[in-house]
Backbone as JSON Lines, residues from 0, in Angstrom:
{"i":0,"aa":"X","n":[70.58,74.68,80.68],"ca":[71.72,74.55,81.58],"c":[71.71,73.15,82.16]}
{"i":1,"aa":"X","n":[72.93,72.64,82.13],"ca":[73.11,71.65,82.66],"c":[72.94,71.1,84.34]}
{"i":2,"aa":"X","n":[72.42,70.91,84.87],"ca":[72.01,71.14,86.18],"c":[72.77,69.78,86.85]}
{"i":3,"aa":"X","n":[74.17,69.46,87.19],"ca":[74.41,68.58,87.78],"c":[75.72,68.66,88.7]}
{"i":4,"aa":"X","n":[76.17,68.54,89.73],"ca":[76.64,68.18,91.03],"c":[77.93,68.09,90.33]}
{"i":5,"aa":"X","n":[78.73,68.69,90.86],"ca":[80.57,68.4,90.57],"c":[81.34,67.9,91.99]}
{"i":6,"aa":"X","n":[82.42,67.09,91.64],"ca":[83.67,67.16,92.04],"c":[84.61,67.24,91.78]}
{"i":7,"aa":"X","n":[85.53,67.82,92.34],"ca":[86.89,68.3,92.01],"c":[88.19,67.46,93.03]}
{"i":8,"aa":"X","n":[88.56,66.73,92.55],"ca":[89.87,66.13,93.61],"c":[90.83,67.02,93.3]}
{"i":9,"aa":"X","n":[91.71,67.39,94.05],"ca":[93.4,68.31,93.63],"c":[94.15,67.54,94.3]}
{"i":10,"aa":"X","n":[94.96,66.72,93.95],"ca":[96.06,66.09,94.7],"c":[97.36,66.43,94.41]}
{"i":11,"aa":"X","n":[97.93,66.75,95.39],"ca":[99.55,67.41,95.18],"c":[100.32,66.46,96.07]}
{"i":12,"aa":"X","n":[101.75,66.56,95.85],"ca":[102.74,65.86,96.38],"c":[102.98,66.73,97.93]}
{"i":13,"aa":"X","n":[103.12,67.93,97.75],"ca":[103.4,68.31,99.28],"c":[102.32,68.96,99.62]}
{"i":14,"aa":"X","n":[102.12,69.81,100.84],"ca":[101.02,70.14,101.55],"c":[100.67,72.11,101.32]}
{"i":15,"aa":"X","n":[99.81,72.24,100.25],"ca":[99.57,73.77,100.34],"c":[98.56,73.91,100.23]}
{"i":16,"aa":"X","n":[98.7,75.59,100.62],"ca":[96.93,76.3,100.25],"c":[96.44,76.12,99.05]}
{"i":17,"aa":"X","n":[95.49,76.16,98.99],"ca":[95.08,75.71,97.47],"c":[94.41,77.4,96.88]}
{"i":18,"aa":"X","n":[94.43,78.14,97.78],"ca":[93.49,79.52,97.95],"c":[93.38,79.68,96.4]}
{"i":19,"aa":"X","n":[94.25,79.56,95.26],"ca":[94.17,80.57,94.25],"c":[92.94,79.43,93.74]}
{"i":20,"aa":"X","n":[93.33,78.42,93.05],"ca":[92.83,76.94,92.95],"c":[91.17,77.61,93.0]}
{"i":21,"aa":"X","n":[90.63,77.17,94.05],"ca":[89.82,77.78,94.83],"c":[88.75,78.94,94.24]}
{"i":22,"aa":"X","n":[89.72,79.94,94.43],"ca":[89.0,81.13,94.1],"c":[88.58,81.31,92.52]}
{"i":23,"aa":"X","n":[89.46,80.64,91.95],"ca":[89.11,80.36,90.4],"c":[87.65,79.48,89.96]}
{"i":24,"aa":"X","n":[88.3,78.52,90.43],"ca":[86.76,77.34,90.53],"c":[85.71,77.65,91.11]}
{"i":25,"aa":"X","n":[85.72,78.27,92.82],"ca":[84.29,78.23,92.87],"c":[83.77,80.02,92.65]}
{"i":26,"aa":"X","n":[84.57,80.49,92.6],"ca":[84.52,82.08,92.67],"c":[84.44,82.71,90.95]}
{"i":27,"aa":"X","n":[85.34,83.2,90.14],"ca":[85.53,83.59,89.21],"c":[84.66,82.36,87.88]}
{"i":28,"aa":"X","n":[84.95,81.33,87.54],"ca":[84.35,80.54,86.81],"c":[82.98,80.2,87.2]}
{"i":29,"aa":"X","n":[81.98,80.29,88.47],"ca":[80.92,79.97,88.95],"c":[80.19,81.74,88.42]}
{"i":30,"aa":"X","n":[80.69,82.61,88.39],"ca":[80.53,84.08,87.95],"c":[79.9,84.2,86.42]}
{"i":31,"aa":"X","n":[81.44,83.79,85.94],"ca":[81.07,83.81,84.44],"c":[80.22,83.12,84.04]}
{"i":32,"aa":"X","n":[79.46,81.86,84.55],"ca":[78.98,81.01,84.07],"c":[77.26,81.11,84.28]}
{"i":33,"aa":"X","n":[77.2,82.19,85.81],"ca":[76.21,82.66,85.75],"c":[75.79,83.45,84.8]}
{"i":34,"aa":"X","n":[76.94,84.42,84.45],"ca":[76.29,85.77,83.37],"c":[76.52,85.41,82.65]}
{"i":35,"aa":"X","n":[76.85,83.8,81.82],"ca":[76.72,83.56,80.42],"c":[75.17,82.49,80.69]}
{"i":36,"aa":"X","n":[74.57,82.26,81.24],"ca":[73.11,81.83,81.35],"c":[71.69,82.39,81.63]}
{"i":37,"aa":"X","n":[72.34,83.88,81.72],"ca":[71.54,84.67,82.51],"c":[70.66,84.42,83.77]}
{"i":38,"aa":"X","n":[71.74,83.89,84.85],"ca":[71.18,83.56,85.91],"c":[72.16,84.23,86.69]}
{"i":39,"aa":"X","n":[71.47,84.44,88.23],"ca":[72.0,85.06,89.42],"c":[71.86,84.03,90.85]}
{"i":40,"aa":"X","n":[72.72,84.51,91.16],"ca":[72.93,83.88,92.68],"c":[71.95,84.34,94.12]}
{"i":41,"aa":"X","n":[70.95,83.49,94.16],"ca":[70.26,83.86,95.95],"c":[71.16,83.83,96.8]}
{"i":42,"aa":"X","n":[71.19,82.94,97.14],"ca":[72.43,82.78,98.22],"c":[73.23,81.52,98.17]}
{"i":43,"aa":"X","n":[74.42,80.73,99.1],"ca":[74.74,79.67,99.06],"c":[75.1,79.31,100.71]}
{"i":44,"aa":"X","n":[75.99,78.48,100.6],"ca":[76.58,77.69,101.85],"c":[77.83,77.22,101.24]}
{"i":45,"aa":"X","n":[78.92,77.21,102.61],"ca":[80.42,76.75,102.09],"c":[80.41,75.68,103.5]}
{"i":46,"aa":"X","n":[80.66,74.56,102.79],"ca":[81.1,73.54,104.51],"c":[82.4,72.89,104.41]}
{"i":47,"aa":"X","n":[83.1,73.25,105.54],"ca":[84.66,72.62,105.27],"c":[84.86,71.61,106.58]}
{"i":48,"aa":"X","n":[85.8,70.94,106.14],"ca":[86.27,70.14,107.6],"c":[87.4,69.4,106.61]}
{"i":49,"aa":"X","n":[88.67,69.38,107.78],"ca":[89.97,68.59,107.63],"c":[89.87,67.37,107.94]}
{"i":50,"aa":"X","n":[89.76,66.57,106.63],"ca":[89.45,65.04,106.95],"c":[91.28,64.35,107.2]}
{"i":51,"aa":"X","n":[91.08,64.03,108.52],"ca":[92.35,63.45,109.48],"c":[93.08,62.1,108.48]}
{"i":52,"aa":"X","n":[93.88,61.73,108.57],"ca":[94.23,59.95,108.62],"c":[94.31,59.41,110.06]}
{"i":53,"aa":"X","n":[94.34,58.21,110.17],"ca":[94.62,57.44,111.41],"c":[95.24,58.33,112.39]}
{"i":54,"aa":"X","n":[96.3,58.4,112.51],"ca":[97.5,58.59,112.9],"c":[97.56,60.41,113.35]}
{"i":55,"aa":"X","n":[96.3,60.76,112.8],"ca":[96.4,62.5,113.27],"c":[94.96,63.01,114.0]}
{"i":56,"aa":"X","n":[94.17,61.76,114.41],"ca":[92.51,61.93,114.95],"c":[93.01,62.5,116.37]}
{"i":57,"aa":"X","n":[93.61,61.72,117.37],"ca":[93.81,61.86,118.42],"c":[92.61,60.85,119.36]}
{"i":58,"aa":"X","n":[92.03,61.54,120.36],"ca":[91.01,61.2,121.31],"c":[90.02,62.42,121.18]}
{"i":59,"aa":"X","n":[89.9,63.5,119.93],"ca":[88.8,64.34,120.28],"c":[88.09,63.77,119.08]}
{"i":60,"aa":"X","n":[88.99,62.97,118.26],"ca":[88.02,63.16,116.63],"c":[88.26,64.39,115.94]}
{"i":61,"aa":"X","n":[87.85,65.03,114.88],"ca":[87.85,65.9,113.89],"c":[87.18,67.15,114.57]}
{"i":62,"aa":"X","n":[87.09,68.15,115.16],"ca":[86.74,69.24,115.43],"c":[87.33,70.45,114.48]}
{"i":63,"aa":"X","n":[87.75,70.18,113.65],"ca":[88.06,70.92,112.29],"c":[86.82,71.26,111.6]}
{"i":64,"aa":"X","n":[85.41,71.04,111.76],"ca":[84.54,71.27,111.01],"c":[84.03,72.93,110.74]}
{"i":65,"aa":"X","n":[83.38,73.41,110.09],"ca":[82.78,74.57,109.8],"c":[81.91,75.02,108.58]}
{"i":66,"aa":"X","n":[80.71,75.6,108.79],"ca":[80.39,75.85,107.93],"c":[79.41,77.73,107.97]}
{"i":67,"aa":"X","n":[79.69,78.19,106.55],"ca":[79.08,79.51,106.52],"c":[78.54,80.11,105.16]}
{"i":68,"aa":"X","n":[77.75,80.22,105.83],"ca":[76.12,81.07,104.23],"c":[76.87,82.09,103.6]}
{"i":69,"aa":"X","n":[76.34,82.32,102.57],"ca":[76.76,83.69,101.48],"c":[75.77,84.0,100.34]}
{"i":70,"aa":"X","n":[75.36,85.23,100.35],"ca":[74.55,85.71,99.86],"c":[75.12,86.48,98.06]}
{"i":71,"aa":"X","n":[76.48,86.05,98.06],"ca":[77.01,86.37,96.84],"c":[78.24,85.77,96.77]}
{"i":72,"aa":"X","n":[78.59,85.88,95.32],"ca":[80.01,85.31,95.31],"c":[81.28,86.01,96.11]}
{"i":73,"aa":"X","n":[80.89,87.56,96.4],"ca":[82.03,88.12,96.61],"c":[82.13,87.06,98.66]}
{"i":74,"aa":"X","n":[80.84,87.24,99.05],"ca":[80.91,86.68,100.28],"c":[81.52,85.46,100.43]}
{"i":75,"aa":"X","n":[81.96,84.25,99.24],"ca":[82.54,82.9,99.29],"c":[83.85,83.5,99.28]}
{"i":76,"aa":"X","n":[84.28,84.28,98.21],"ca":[85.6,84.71,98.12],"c":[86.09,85.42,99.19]}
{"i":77,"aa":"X","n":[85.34,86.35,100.36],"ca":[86.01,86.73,101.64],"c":[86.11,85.63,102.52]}
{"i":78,"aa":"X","n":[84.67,84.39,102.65],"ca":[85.22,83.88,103.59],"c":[86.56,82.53,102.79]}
{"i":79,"aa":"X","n":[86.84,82.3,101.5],"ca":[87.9,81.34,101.12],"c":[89.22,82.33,101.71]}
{"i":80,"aa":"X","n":[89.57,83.35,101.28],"ca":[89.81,84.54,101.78],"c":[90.53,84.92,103.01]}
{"i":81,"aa":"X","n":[90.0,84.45,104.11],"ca":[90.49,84.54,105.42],"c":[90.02,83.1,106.04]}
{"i":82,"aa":"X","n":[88.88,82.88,106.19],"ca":[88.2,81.2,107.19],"c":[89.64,80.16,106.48]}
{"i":83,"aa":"X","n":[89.58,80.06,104.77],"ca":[89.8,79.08,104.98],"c":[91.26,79.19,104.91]}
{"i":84,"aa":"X","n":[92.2,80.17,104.65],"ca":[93.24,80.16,104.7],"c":[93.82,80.1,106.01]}
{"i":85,"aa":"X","n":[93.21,80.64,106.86],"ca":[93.43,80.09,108.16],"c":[93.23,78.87,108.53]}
{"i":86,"aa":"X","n":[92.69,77.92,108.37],"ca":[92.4,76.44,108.33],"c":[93.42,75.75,107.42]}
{"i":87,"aa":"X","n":[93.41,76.36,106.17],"ca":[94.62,75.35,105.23],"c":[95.79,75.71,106.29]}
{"i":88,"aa":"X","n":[96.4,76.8,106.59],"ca":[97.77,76.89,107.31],"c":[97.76,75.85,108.58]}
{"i":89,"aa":"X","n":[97.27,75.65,108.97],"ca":[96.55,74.25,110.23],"c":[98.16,72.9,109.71]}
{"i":90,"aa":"X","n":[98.22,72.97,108.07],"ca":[99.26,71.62,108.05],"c":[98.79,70.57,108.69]}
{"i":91,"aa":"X","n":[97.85,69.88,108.8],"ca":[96.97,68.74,109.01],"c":[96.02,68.33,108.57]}
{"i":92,"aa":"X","n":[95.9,66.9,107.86],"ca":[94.97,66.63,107.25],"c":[94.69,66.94,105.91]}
{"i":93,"aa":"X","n":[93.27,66.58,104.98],"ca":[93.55,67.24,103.31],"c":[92.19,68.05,103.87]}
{"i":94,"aa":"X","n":[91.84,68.88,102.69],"ca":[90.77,69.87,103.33],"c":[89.64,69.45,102.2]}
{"i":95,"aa":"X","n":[88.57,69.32,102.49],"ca":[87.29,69.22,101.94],"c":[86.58,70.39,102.11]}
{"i":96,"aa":"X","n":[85.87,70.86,101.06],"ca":[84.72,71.83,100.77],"c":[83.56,71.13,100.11]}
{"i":97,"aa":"X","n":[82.32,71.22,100.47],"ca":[81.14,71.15,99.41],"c":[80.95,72.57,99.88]}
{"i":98,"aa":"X","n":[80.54,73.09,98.23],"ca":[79.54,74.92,98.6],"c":[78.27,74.12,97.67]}
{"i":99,"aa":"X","n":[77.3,74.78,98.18],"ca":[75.96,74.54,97.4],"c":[75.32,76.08,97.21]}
{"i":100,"aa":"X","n":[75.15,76.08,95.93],"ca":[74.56,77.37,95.28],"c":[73.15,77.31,95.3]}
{"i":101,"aa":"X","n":[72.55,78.24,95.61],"ca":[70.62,78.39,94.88],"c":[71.19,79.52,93.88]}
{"i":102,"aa":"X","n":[70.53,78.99,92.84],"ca":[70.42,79.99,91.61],"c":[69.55,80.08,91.1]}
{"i":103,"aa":"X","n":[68.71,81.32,90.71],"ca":[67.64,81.32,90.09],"c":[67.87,81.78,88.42]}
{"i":104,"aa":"X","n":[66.69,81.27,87.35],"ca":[66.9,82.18,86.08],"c":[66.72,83.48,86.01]}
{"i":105,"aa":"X","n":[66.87,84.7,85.39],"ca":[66.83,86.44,85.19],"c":[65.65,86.23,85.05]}
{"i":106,"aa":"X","n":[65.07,85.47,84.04],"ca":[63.8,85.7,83.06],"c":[62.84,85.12,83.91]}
{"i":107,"aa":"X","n":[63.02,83.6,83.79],"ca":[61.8,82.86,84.61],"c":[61.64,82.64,85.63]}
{"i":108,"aa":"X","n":[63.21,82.92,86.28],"ca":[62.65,82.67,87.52],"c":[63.19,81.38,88.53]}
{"i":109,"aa":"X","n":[63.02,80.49,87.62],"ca":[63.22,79.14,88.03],"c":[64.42,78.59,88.94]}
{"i":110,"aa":"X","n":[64.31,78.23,90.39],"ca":[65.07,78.32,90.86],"c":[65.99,76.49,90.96]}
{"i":111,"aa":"X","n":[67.26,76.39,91.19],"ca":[67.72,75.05,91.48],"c":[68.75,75.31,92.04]}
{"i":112,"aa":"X","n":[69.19,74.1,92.95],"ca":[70.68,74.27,93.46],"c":[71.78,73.71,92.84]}
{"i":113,"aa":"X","n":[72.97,73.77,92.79],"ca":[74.1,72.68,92.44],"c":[75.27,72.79,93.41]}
{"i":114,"aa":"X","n":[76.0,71.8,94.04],"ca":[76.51,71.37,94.43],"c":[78.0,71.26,94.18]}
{"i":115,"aa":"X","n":[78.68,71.63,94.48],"ca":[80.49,71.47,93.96],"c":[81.01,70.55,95.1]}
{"i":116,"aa":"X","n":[81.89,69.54,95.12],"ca":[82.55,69.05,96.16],"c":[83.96,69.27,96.05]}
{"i":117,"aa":"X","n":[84.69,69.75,96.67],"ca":[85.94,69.91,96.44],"c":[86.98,69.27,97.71]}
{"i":118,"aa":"X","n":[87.83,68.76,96.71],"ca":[89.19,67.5,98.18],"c":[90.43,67.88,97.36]}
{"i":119,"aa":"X","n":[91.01,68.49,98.44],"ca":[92.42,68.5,97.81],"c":[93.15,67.43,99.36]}
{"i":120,"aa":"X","n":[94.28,67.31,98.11],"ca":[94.51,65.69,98.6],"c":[96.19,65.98,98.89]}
{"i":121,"aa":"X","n":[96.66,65.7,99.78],"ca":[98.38,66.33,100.32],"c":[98.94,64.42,100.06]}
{"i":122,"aa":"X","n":[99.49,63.83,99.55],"ca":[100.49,62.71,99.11],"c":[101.11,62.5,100.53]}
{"i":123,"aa":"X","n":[101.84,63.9,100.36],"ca":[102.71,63.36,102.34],"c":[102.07,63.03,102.99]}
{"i":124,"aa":"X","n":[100.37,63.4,102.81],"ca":[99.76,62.73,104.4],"c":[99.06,61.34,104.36]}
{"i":125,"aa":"X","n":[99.19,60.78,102.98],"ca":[98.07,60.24,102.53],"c":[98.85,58.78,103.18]}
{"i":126,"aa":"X","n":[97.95,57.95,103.81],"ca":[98.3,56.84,104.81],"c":[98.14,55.41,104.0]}
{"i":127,"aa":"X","n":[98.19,54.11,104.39],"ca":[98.28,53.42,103.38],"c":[96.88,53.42,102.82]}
{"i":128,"aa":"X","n":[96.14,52.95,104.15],"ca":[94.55,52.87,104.16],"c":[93.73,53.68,103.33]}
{"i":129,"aa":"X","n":[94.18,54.66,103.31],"ca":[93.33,56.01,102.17],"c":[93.7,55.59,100.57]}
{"i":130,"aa":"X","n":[95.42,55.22,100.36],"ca":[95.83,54.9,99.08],"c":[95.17,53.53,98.67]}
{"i":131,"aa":"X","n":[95.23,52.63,99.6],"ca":[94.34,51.17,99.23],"c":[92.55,51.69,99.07]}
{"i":132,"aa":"X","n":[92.48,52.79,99.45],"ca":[90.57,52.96,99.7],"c":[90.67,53.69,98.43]}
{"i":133,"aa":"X","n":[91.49,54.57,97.6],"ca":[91.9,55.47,96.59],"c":[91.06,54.14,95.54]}
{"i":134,"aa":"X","n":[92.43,53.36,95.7],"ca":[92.61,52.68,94.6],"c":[91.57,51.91,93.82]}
{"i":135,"aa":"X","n":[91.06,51.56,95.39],"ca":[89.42,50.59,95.03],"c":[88.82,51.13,94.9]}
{"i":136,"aa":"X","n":[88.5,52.68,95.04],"ca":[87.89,53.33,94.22],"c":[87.32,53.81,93.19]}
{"i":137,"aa":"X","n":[88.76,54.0,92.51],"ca":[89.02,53.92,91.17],"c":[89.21,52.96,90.57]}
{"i":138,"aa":"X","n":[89.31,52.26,91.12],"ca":[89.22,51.1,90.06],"c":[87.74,50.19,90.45]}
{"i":139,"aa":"X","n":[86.68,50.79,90.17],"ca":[85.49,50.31,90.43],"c":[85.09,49.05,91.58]}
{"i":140,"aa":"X","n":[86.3,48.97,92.28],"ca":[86.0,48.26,92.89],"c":[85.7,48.93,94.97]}
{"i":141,"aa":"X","n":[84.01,49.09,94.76],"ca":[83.31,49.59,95.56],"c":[83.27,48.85,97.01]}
{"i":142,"aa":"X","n":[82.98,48.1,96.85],"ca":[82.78,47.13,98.0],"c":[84.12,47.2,98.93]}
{"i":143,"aa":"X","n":[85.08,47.18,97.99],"ca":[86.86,46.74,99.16],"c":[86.83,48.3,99.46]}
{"i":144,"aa":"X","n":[86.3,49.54,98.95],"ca":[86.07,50.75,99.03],"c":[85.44,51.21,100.01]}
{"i":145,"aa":"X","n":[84.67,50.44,100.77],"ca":[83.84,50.81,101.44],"c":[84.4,50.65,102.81]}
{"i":146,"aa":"X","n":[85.12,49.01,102.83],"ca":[85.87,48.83,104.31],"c":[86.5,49.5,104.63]}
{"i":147,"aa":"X","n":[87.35,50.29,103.97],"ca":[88.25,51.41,103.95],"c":[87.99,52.28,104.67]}
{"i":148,"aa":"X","n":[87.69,52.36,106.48],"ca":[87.09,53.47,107.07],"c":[88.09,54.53,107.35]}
{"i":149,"aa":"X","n":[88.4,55.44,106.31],"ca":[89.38,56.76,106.29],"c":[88.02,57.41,106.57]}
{"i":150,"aa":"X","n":[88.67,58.85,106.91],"ca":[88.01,60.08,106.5],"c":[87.74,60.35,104.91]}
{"i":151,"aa":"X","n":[89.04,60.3,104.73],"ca":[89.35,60.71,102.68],"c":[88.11,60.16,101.97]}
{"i":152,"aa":"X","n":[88.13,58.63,102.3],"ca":[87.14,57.6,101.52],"c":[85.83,58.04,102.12]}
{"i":153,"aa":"X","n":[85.3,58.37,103.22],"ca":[84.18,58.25,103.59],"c":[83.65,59.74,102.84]}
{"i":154,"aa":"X","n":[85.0,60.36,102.65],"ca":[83.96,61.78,102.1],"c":[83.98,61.63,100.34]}
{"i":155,"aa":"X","n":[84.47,60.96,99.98],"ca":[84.35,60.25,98.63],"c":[83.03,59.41,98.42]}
{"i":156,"aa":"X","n":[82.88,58.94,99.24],"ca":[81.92,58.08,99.07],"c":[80.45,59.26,99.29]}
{"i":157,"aa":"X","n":[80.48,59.98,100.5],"ca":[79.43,60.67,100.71],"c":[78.95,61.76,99.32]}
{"i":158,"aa":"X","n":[80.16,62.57,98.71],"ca":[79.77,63.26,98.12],"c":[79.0,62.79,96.82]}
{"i":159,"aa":"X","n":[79.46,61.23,96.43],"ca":[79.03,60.05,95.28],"c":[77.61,59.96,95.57]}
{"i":160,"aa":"X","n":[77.36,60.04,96.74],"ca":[76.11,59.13,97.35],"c":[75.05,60.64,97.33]}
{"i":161,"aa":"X","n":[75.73,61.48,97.34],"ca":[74.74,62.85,97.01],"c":[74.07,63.41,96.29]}
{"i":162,"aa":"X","n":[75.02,62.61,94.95],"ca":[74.51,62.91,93.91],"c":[73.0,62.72,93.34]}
{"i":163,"aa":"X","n":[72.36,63.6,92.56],"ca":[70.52,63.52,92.84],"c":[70.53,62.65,91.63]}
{"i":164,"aa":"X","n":[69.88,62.84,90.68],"ca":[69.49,61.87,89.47],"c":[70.35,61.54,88.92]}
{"i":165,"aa":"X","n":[71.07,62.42,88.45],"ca":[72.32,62.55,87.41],"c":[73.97,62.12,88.17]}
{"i":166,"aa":"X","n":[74.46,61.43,87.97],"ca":[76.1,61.01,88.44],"c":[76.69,62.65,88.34]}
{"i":167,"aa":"X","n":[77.48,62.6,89.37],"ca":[78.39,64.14,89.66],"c":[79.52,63.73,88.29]}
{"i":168,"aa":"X","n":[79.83,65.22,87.76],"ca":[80.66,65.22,86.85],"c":[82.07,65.13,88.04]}
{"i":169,"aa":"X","n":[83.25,64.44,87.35],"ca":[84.28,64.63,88.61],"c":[85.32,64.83,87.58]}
{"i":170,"aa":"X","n":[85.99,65.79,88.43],"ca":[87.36,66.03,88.0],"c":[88.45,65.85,88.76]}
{"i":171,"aa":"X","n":[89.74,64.9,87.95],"ca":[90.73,64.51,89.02],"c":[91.75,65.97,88.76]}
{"i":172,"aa":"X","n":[92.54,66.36,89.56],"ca":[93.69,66.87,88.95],"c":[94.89,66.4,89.97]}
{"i":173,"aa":"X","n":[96.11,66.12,89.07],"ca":[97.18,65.4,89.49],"c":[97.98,66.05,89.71]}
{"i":174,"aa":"X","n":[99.13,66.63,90.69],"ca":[100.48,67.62,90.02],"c":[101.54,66.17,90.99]}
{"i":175,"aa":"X","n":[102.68,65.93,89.81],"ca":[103.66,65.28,90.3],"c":[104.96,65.82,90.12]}
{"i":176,"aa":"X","n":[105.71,65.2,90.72],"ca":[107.3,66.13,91.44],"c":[108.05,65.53,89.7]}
{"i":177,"aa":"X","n":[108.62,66.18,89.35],"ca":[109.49,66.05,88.09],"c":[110.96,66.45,88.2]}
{"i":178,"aa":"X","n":[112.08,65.9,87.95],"ca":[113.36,66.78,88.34],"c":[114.05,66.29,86.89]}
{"i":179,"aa":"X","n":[114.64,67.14,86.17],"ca":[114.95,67.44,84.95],"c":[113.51,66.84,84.29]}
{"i":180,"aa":"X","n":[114.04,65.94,83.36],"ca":[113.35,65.5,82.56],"c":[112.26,64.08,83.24]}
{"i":181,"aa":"X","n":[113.08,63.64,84.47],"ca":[112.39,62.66,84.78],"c":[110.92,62.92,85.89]}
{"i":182,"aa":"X","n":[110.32,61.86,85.66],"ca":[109.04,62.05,86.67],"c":[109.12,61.29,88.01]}
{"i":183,"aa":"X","n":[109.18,61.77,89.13],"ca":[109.28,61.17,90.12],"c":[107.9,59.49,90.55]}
{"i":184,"aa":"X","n":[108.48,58.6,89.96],"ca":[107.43,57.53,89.36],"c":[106.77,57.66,91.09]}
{"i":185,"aa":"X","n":[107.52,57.96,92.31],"ca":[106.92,57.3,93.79],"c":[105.46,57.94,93.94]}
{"i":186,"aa":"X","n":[105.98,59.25,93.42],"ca":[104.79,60.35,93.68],"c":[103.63,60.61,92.74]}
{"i":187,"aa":"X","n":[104.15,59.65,91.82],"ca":[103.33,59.32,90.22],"c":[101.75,58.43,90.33]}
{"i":188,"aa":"X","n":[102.47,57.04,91.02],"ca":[101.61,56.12,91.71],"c":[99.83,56.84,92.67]}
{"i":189,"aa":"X","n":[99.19,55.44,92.4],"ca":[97.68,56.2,92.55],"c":[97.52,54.19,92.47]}
């Protein structure tokens, strides 16, 4: 088994729950993947917090944070379930998850953790500062990435910086606004 650290970006043009999203990735596919390795789940941890832009911190800072243990998958899927759907309806901010799994093998025993990071990313909220910190991102350019003091970027950067031996596998996913045949190029841009 491949033993290495994921991320998942979801970036959408307008602002939704991502719940199904979610329950697929870390719930149903984290399942199958156990009982096709013959491994089981000890327990895990889910940590969320609504990373703000400028313009939505206030004077308290981020008090959006939370985090809660689970001793099985069905326990991630009650609390994605209710915790976080109550938090996505909030309409502020994009929402970040890392869950970290302990899994042990059936046979040997052998226990390890892995790590998922998950950012879904709302376009309407996204400020210039986050799209300029995006960009230098992706485009390897780290350093102009770094000045970039967003929330978005800093949890980009943290979950990068987590990674143990092996680079986190990452996955982008894009959805853009289309009307007939054409692609809305504004909402296209990255």
């Amino acid at each position: 088994v491949e033993r290495r650290d994921g991320f998942a970006m979801h970036l959408r043009v307008e602002r939704e729950c991502h719940l199904m999203f979610l329950l697929d990735t870390l719930v149903i596919q984290v399942n199958g993947k156990l009982q096709r390795e013959g491994m089981y789940l000890e327990r895990g941890i889910v940590r969320f917090r609504k990373l703000l832009e400028e313009d939505q911190r206030g004077n308290t800072g981020n008090s959006m944070q939370t985090q809660s243990a689970f001793s099985d998958t069905h326990g991630l899927m009650l609390w994605l379930m209710n915790q976080y759907r109550m938090r996505a309806d909030l309409r502020v901010g994009h929402d970040a998850l890392e869950v970290e799994y302990l899994v042990a093998h059936k046979e040997t025993g052998i226990q390890f953790s892995v790590r998922l990071f998950v950012l879904m990313v709302a376009f309407e909220e996204l400020s210039v500062s986050s799209l300029c910190g995006l960009r230098c991102y992706f485009s390897d350019d780290l350093i102009t990435s770094t000045l970039v003091g967003t929330e978005l970027i800093s949890f980009i950067q943290y979950a990068s910086n987590q990674s143990r031996s092996k680079p986190l596998y990452m996955l982008i996913l894009f959805h853009v606004m289309a009307s007939g045949s054409q692609v809305d190029a504004r909402n296209a841009q990255l």
